[in-house]
N, C-alpha and C positions, 0 to 999 in steps of 0.2 A: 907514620901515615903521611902523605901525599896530596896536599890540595893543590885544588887549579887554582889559575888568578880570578880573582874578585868577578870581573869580566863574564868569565865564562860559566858559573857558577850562577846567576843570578838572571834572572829573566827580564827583557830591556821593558820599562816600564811603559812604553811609549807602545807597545804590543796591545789590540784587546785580547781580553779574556774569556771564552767561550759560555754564556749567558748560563747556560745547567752546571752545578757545582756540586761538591758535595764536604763536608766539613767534620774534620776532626779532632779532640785535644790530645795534646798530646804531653803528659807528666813523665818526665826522669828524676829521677834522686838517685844521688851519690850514695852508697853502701859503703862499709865498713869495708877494708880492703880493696878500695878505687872500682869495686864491680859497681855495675849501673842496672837497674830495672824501670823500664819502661810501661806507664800503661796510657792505654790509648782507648778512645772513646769515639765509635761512631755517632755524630751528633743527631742526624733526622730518626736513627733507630733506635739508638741507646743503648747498644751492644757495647762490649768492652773486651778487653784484654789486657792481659800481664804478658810481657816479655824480658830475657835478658839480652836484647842486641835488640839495634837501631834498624838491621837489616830483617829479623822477624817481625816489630812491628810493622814497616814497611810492606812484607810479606800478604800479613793479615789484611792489611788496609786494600790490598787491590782486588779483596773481594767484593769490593761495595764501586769498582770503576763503574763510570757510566762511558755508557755507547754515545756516540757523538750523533751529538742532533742533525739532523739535517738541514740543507737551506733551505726557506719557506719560498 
């Protein structure tokens, strides 16, 4: 697998952050035979899920995006 540099990968801290948020945890563990299981927690609802890839909990998670607020 193929990462980009440091750089590009991470968001410049000096950027603000759009004021409505939404928050998740997110647990992996290592299994027996280097497989991983992910579960993940939407935090305001408390919904949850089990996954095995990084890319279905991701999946799951952008059902909870929020619509971008508007300028007041």
């Amino acid at each position: 697998m193929q990462h980009e540099p440091a750089e590009e990968r991470f968001m410049d801290k000096t950027k603000h952050l759009p004021k409505q948020q939404t928050t998740f945890l997110v647990r992996c563990w290592l299994l027996p035979g280097g497989s991983r299981r992910y579960q993940v927690r939407h935090v305001q609802s408390g919904q949850e899920a089990q996954t095995d890839s990084l890319e279905a909990a991701l999946d799951w998670m952008e059902q909870f995006r929020l619509e971008p607020s508007k300028p007041e």
